[in-house]
Structures are given as C-alpha cells and as structure tokens.
C-alpha positions as CSV (number, residue, x, y, z in Angstrom):
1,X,46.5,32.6,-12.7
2,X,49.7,30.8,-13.3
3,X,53.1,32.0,-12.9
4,X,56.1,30.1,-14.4
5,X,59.8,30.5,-12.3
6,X,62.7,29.0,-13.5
7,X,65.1,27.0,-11.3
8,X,68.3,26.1,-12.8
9,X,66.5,24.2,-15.8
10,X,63.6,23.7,-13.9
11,X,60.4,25.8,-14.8
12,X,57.7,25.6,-12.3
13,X,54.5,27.0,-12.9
14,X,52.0,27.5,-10.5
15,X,49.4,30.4,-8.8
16,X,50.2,33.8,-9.2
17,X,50.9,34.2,-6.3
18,X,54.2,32.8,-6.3
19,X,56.1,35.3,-7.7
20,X,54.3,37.4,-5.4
21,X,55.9,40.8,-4.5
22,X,55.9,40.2,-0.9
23,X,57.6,37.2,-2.0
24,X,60.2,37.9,-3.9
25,X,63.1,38.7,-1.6
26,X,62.9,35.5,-0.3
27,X,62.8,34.0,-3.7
28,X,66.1,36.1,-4.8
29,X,67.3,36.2,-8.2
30,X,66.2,32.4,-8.7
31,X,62.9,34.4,-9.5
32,X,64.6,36.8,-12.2
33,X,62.1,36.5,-15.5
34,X,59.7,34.6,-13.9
35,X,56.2,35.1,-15.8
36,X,53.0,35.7,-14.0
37,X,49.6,36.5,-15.0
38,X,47.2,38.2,-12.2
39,X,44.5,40.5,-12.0
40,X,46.7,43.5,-10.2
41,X,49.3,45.2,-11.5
42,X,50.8,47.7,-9.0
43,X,52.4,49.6,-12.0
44,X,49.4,49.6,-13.9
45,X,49.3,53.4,-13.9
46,X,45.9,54.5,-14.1
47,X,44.8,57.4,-12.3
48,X,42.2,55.2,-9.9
49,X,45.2,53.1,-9.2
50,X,47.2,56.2,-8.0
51,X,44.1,57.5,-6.3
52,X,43.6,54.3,-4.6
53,X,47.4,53.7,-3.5
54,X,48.0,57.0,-2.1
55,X,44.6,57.0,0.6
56,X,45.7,53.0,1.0
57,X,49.4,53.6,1.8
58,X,48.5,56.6,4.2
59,X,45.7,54.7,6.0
60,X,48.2,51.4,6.4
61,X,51.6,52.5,5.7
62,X,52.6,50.3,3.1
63,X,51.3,50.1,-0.6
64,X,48.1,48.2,-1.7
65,X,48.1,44.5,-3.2
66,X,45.8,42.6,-4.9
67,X,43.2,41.9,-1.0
68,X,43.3,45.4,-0.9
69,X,42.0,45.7,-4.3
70,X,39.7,43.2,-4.6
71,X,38.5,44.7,-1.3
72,X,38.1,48.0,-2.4
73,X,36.2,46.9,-5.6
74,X,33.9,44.6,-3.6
75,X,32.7,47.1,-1.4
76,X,32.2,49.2,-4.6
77,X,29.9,46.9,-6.1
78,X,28.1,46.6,-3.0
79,X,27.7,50.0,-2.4
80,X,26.5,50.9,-5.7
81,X,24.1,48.2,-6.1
82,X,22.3,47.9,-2.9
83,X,18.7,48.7,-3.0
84,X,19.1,49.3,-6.7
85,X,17.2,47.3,-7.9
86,X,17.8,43.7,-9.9
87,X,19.0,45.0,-12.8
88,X,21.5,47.2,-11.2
89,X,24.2,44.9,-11.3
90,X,24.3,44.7,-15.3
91,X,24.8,48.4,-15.6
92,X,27.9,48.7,-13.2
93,X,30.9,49.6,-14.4
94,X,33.5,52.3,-13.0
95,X,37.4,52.6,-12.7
96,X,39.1,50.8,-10.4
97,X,42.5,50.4,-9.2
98,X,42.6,47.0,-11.3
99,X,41.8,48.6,-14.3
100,X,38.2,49.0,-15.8
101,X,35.6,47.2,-14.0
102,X,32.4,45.8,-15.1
103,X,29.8,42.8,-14.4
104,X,29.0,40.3,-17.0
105,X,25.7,38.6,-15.5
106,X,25.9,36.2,-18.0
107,X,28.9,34.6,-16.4
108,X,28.3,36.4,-13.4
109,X,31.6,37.6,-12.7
110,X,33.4,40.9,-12.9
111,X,35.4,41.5,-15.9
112,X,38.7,43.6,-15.9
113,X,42.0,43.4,-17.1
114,X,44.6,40.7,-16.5
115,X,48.3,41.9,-16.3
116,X,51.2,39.9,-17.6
117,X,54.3,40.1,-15.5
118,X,57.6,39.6,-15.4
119,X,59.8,40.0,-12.5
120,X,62.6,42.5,-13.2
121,X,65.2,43.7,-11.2
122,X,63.8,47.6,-10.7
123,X,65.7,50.3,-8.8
124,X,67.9,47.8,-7.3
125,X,65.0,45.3,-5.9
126,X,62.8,42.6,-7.5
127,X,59.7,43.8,-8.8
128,X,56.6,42.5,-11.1
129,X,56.9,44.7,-14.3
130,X,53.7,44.8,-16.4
131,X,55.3,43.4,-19.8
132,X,51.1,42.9,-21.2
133,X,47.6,43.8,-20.5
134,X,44.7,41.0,-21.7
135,X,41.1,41.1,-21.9
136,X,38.8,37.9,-20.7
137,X,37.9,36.9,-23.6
138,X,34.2,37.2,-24.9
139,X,33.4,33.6,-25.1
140,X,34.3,33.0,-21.6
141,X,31.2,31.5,-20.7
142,X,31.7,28.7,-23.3
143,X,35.0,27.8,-22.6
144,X,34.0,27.4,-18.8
145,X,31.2,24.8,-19.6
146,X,33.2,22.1,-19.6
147,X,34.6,22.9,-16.1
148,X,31.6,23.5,-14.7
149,X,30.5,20.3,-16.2
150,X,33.2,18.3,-15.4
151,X,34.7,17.0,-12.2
152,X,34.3,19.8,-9.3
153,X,37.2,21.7,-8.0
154,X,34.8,24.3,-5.7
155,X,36.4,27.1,-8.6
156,X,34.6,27.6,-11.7
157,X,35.2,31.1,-12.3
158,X,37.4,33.6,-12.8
159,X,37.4,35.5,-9.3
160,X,41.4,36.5,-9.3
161,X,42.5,35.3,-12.7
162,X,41.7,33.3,-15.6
C-alpha cells in the first residue's frame, strides 16, 4: 500500500501505514489530504464490520484496526478449513470486517477490497475517510510474475495491500 502526504511542497509517499490513524495526531494537519490505499477501512460500513467492531471494542476498549482484522479473518480461515479437506480452501468465502473475503488458490492469497483514503478533518479530529473502494484486479497473478521473478524482496504478494 502506499500512502502520499504532503509537506509544504513536498509529497512523500510511502506504506500505508503512515497516515495511520493512530498516527495522525502526531502528524497534525501536515497530514490534511494525504492519500492512502489499505486493505481496512474503519468506515467501511458493512454490517460484519459493525458486528466485528462492537464485540472488539467491548472485549479491548478501543476500536479495531487493520491486526485486529487480519486477525479475526485469519482465524476464520483456519477455522473453516481445518480438516476440510484440500479443496476446502477454494470454496471459502464469507463477510468479513474488510469487506468480502475469498481465496484465490491460483495466486494463493485472499482477495478483498482495497479502500482509498483520504485523511479529513471529521468531527473535529483527523480521520481516514473512504473516498474509493477497488477490486485486485483479475490478472493479478501476471502482473506479479515479474516480481516473483526478479530480484527478491521476501514480499511477493499482496498480504495487506497491493
């Protein structure tokens, strides 16, 4: 994921997690329209997104983040593929707090929504406002050859964002 914050007339663009929310009062308005893309939006406003924030937020006492997602749908993929069966893992799909989930064994990797964000000034704090939602796209696989063929970074897929 890469996220793009403008300083003075200097844009930066790095992970996504730079114009992290947890990071953003530290940032201050320097981070005002910055552009990120991640694979968590915590206004996405799907009903396994509430679901998920609500038992999250009363177990810990603060709101979920992206961990807690990628967490959550971990253990969900486990749980639903153990002793399954090798096929199992083709035919997974549910709703998850990210949006919906499913594998793709070809690229074995789990395909969901990516959120573009843009930090906004919301009820009188910064916040990441969901300003688009994008699909991987279908060729994936082909546009990751060349990476995987290329000179190793130790990440060739998509894990928290493309």
């Amino acid at each position: 994921g890469i996220a793009l914050i403008v300083f003075g007339v200097i844009t930066l663009a790095g992970s996504a997690f730079m114009a992290a929310d947890d990071l953003l009062p530290i940032h201050g308005e320097a981070a005002l329209g910055a552009i990120s893309c991640s694979p968590w939006a915590n206004d996405a406003g799907n009903a396994a997104y509430a679901a998920f924030e609500e038992v999250y937020r009363a177990r810990m006492g603060r709101g979920a983040d992206l961990f807690a997602a990628l967490g959550y749908d971990a253990g969900r993929l486990i749980a639903q593929t153990t002793g399954r069966g090798a096929d199992t893992l083709a035919r997974v799909a549910f709703a998850s707090p990210r949006g919906r989930l499913a594998v793709d064994t070809a690229i074995r990797q789990t395909r969901a929504p990516l959120y573009v964000r843009e930090v906004r000034w919301v009820g009188g704090a910064l916040r990441n406002v969901t300003i688009a939602e994008l699909e991987l796209p279908a060729d994936l696989d082909a546009r990751l050859k060349s990476a995987r063929s290329g000179p190793l970074s130790g990440w060739l897929n998509t894990y928290l964002c493309a």
